[in-house]
Each structure stands twice: as structure tokens, then as C-alpha cells.
Residue, then its C-alpha position, 0 to 999 in steps of 0.5 A: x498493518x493495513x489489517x489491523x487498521x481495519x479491525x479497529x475501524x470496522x471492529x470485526x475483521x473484513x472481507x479478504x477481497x475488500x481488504x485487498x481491492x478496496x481498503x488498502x489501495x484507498x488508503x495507499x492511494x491517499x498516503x501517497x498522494x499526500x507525500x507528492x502533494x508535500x514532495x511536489x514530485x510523483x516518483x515518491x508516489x511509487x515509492x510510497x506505494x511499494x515501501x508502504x507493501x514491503x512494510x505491510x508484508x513484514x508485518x504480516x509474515x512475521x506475524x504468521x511465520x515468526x517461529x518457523x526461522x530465518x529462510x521461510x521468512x524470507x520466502x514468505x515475504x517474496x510470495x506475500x510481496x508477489x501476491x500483493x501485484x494486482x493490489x499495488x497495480x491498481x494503486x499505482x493506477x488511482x495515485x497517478x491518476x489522482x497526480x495527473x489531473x489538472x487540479x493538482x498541477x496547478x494547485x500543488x505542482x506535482x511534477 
């Protein structure tokens, strides 16, 4: 999904390390940062961030290992959600960090 993204933004395909260290917690970050701005509540942060990953693991497994069954699916799914820790950790870091300053305390009420 997050690959796709970049392909029609950047018009060619990036870096794997930009796409996982920079662009997908940017953008991670600022979709979860708007649903607790809406929700007023920053535990829907984490669960955007880890249902926003599984999403994107899917897609990306299904994509690459359609045709080879059931089981490896699943696997892959597991080892591509694994894989994905460092990113979604720096996510959690610039999302919480984002909710917990100041200004979104009083300007939004995020809890």
C-alpha cells in the first residue's frame, strides 16, 4: 500500500531503507495523529499504527506469495509484521510524542 504510494508520488520506486525509516512512519505518523485529534483519545494512535502495518503486510504478502498457498501466507504475513518492529517503534515514538505536546493538549484535548 505504502509502496504503491510512493511509486505514484516519487514516480519511480524509493530506497527500501527511505521507504521504511522515513516515508511510512511520516505518514503513519500524521494518519494517527489525525484519528486521536478526531477521537480525543491517544490509545487509537497505537491501534491505527499496528492496523495501518497488518493492512499494509497483506497487501504486500499477497501480492508476492499469492500463488504459493494458504500456509506460506500466513507465515509470511507473521515474518513481514516482525520485520516491520523497528519501523512501527519509531511510529509510536513521533506519534506520541506529536499527542504529548502542549499544544495538542490544549487545542484538541488528546487524553
Amino acid at each position: 500500500m505504502f509502496k504503491d504510494m510512493a511509486f505514484y508520488l516519487f514516480g519511480h520506486e524509493i530506497d527500501p531503507f527511505f521507504q521504511l525509516f522515513i516515508f511510512e512512519p511520516i505518514i503513519i505518523t500524521i494518519i494517527a495523529v489525525l484519528v486521536a485529534m478526531v477521537t480525543k483519545k491517544a490509545w487509537t494512535m497505537a491501534l491505527v499504527i499496528i492496523l495501518l502495518n497488518i493492512i499494509d503486510n497483506v497487501i504486500d504478502v499477497n501480492f508476492l506469495f499469492g500463488d504459493q498457498g494458504i500456509g506460506t501466507i500466513i507465515t509470511q504475513n507473521i515474518a513481514f509484521f516482525f520485520s516491520n518492529f523497528f519501523s512501527m517503534f519509531y511510529e509510536f515514538v513521533f506519534s506520541f510524542l506529536l499527542a504529548g505536546l502542549p499544544f495538542m493538549h490544549k487545542k484538541f484535548g488528546i487524553a
